[in-house]
TORVEXZA-755715 format. One line per field, with one value per residue (C-alpha): x, y, z; residue in one letter. Coordinates in Angstrom, 2 decimals. Example, Ala and Ser with C-alpha at 12.3 -4.5 7.8 and 13.67 -1.06 7.14 Angstrom:
# TORVEXZA-755715
px = [12.30 / 13.67]
py = [-4.50 / -1.06]
pz = [7.80 / 7.14]
code = [A / S]
# end
This chain:
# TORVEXZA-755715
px = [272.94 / 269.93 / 269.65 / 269.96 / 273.52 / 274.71 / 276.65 / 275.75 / 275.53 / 278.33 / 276.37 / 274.64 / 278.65 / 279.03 / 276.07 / 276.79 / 280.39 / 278.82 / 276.25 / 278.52 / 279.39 / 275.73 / 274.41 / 277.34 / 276.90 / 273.13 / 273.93 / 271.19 / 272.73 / 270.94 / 270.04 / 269.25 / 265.80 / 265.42 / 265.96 / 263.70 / 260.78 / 260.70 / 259.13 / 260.06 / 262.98 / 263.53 / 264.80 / 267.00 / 267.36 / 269.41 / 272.48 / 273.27 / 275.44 / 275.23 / 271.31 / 271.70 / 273.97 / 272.16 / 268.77 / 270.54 / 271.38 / 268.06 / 266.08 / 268.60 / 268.31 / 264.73 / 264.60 / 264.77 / 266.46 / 268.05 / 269.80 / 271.03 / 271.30 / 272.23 / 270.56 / 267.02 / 268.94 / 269.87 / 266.67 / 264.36 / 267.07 / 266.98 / 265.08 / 261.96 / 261.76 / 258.74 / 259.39 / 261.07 / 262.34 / 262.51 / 264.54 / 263.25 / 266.58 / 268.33 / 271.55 / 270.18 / 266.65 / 264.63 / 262.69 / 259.27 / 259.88 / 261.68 / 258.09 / 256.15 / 258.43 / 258.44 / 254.66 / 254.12 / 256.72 / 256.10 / 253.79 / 256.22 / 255.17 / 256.77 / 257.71 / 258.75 / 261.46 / 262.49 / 263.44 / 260.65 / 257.58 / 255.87 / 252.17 / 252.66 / 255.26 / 253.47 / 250.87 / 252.16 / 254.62 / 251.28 / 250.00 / 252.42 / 251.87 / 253.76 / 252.15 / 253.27 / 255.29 / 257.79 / 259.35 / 262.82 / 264.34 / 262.14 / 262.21 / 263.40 / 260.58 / 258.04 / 259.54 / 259.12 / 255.42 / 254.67 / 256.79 / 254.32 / 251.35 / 252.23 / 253.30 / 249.72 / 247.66 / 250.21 / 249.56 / 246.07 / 244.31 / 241.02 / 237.94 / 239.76 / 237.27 / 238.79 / 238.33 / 239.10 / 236.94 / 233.88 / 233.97 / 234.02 / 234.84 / 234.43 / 236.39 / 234.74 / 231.09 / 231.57 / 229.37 / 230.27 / 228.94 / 229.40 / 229.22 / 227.23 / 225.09 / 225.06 / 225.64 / 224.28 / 227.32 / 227.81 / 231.12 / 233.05 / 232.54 / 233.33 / 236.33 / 237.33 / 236.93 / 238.89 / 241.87 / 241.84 / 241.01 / 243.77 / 246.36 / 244.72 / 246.40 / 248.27 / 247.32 / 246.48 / 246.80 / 243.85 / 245.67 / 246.22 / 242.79 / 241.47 / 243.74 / 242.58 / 239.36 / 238.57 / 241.28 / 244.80 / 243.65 / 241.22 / 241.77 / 238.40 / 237.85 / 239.08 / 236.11 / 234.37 / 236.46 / 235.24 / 231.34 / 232.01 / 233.73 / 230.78 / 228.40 / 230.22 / 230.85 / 227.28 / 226.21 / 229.08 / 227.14 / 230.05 / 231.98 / 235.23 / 235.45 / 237.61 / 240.12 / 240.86 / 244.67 / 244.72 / 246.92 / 247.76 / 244.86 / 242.72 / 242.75 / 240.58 / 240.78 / 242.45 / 240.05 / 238.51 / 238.90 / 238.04 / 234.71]
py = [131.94 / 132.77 / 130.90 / 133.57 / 134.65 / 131.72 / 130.95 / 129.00 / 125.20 / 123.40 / 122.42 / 126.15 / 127.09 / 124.44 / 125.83 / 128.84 / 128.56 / 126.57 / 129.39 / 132.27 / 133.40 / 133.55 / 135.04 / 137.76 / 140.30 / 140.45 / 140.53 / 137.86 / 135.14 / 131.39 / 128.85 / 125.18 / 125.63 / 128.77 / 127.00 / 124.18 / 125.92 / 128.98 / 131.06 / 134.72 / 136.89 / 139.16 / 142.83 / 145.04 / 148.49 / 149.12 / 151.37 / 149.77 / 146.90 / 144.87 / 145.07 / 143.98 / 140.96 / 139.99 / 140.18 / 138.42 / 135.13 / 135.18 / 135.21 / 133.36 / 130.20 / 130.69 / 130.10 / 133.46 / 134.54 / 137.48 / 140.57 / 143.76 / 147.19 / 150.69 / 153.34 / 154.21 / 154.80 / 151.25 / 150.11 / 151.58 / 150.08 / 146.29 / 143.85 / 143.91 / 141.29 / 139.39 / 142.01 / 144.96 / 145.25 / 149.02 / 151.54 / 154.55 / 156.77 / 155.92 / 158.32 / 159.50 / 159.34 / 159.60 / 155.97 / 157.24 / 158.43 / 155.46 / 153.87 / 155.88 / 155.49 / 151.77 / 151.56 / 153.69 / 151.32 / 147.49 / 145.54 / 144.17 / 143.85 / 146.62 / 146.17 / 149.55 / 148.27 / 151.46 / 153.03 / 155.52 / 155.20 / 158.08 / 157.71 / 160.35 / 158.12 / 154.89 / 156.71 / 158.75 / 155.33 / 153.18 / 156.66 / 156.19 / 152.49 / 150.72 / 147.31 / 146.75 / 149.08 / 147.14 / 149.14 / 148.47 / 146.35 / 143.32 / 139.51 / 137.27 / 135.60 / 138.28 / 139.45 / 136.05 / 136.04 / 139.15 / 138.41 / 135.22 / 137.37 / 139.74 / 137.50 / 135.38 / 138.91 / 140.18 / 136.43 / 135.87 / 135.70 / 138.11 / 136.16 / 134.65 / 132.25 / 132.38 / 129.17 / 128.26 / 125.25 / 126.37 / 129.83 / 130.82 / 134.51 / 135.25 / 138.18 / 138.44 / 138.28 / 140.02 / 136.92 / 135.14 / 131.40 / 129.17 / 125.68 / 126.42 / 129.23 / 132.75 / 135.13 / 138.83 / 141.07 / 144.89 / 146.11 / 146.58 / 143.08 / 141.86 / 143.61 / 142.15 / 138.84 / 139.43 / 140.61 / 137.14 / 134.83 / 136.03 / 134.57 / 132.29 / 131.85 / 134.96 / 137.87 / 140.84 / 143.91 / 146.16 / 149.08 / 146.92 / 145.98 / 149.63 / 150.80 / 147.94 / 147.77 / 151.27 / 153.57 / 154.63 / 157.54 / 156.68 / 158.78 / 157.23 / 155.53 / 151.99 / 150.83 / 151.09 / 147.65 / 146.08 / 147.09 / 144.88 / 142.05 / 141.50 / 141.83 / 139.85 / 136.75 / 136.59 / 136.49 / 133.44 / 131.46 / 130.29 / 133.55 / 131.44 / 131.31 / 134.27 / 134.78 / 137.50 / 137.58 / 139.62 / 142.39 / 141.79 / 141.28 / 139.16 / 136.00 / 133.32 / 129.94 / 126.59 / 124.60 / 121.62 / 120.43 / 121.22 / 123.25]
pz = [241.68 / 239.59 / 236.53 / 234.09 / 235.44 / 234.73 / 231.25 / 228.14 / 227.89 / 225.92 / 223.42 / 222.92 / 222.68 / 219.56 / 218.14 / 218.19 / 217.16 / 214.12 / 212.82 / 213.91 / 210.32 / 209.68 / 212.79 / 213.80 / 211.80 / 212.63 / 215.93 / 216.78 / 219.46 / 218.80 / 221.24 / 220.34 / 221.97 / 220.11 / 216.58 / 218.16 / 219.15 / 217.12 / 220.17 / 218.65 / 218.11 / 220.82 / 220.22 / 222.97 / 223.15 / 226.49 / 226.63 / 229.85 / 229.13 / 232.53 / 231.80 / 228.25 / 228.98 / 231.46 / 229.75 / 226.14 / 228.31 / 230.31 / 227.10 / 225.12 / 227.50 / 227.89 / 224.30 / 222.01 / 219.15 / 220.87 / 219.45 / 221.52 / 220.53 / 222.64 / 220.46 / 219.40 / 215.51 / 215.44 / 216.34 / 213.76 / 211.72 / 212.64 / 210.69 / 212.27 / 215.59 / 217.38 / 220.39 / 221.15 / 224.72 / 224.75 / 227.37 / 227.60 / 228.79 / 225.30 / 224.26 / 221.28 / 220.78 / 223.55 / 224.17 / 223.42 / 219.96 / 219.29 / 220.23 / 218.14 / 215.14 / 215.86 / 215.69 / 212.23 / 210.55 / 212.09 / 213.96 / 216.42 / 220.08 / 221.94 / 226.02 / 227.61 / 230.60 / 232.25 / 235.58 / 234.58 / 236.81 / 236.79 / 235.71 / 233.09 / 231.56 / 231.16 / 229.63 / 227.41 / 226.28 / 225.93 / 223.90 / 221.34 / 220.84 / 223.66 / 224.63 / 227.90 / 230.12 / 232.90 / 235.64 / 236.93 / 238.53 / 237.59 / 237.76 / 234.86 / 235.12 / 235.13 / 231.95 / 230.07 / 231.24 / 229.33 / 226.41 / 226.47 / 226.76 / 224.19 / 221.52 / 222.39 / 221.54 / 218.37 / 217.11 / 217.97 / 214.11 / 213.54 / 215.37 / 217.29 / 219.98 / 223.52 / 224.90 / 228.85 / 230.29 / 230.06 / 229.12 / 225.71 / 224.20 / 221.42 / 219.92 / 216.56 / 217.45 / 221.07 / 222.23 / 225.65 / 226.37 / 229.70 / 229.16 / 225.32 / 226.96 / 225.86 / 228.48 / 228.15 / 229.14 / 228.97 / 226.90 / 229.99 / 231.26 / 227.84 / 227.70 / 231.36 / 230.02 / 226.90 / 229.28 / 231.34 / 229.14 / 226.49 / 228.55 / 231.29 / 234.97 / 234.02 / 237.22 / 235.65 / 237.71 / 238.53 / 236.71 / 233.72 / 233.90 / 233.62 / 231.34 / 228.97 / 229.81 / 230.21 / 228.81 / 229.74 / 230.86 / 233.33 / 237.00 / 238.57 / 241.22 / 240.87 / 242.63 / 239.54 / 238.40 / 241.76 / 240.92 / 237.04 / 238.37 / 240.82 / 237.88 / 235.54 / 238.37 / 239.11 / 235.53 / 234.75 / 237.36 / 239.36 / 241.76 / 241.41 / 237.93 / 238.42 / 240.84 / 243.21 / 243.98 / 247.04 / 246.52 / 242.92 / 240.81 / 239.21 / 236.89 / 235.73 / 238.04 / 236.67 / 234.08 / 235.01 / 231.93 / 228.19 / 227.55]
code = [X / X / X / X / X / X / X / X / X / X / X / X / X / X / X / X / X / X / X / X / X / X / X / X / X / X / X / X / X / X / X / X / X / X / X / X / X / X / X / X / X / X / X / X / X / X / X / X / X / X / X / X / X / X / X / X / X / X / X / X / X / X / X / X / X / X / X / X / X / X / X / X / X / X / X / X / X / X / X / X / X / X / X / X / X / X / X / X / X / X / X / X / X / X / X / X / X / X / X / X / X / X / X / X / X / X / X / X / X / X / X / X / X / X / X / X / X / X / X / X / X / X / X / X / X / X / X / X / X / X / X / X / X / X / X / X / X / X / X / X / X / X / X / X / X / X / X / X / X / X / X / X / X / X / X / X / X / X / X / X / X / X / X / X / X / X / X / X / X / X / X / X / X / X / X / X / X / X / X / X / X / X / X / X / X / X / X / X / X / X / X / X / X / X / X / X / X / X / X / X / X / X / X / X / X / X / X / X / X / X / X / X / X / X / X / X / X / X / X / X / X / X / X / X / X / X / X / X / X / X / X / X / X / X / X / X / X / X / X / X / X / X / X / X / X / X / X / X / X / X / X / X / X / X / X / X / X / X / X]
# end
């Protein structure tokens, strides 16, 4: 039985018995690792409630503060989380104006999970401020990996230097260095690198890639990515600095060691 079906610990059962007057009428359930590491607090807007109880003790035991609501009213409501895990096919509000209204009024991360995936969806979610867009059904662990990545880029402060190994980005000046030397690299390339090396060993998708890179909106050929990362691997000096994952994407290749 996946790991996420199964219940709480005991001791997440005293804990939570223990904070309960505290934490139930907020709605929020606590873990011990939650309180312990502090990763985030973790927002749900699902009117489904299999998908909601199974998604509070998946995140729960991975570590979140995790609260659960099943209308877009009582999410503009809530006190503002680390990430919003956002359905789209919501009873009152339709999910995308709950995203735009979401954006105008905090800064938290928003996650679209949806059964929605038509291309005209995903973009017109990302449109109105969405920062990742998951289609149903997906893996537990898929969804902690871009809660991860999300929560790296909403907490990443202004000039920020990227650092993996070698490589160095950095986001401020727009300047890229391998082992302390400056690399000449055109926006697009830049903006490649930005996309690995913000969360490195992650595969990013090739639509992901050109939606970042170049825009949501882009219908071209996705060749076009192909012709960059050729450019870009010949000017890092080493082709297997990034990886091709056949099928999948692309991501930078494990360190050797610090840069």
């Amino acid at each position: 039985m996946p790991g996420y079906l199964l219940g709480p610990t005991l001791e997440e059962v005293q804990f939570w018995l223990r904070y309960l007057p505290v934490w139930a009428g907020a709605g929020f359930v606590l873990s011990v690792e939650a309180v312990n590491a502090r990763l985030g607090r973790v927002l749900i807007v699902e009117d489904d409630p299999g998908i909601a109880t199974q998604l509070v003790r998946g995140l729960t035991r991975a570590g979140y503060e995790t609260g659960s609501v099943t209308t877009g009213r009582a999410a503009l409501d809530w006190p503002v989380p680390d990430v919003v895990l956002l359905d789209l096919g919501l009873p009152d509000i339709d999910g995308v104006e709950v995203c735009r209204r979401l954006r105008q009024s905090c800064d938290a991360a928003i996650i679209v999970v949806t059964a929605r995936g038509e291309e005209s969806d995903r973009v017109l979610a990302l449109d109105e401020g969405a920062d990742d867009y998951l289609i149903k059904p997906f893996g537990l662990q898929e969804l902690l990996a871009r809660i991860r990545a999300v929560l790296r880029r909403s907490r990443q402060p202004a000039g920020q230097v990227l650092q993996h190994g070698a490589l160095t980005v950095d986001l401020r000046t727009r300047k890229v260095t391998v082992s302390g030397h400056q690399i000449a690299v055109t926006p697009k390339e830049f903006a490649i690198l930005e996309c690995l090396a913000s969360d490195p060993g992650r595969v990013v998708s090739r639509q992901e890639m050109l939606e970042r890179a170049w825009d949501e909106h882009w219908y071209g050929p996705t060749k076009v990515l192909d012709v960059h990362m050729a450019a870009l691997r010949k000017k890092l000096g080493d082709p297997g600095v990034i990886e091709t994952v056949y099928g999948h994407g692309f991501r930078l290749a494990d360190a050797d060691g610090p840069g």
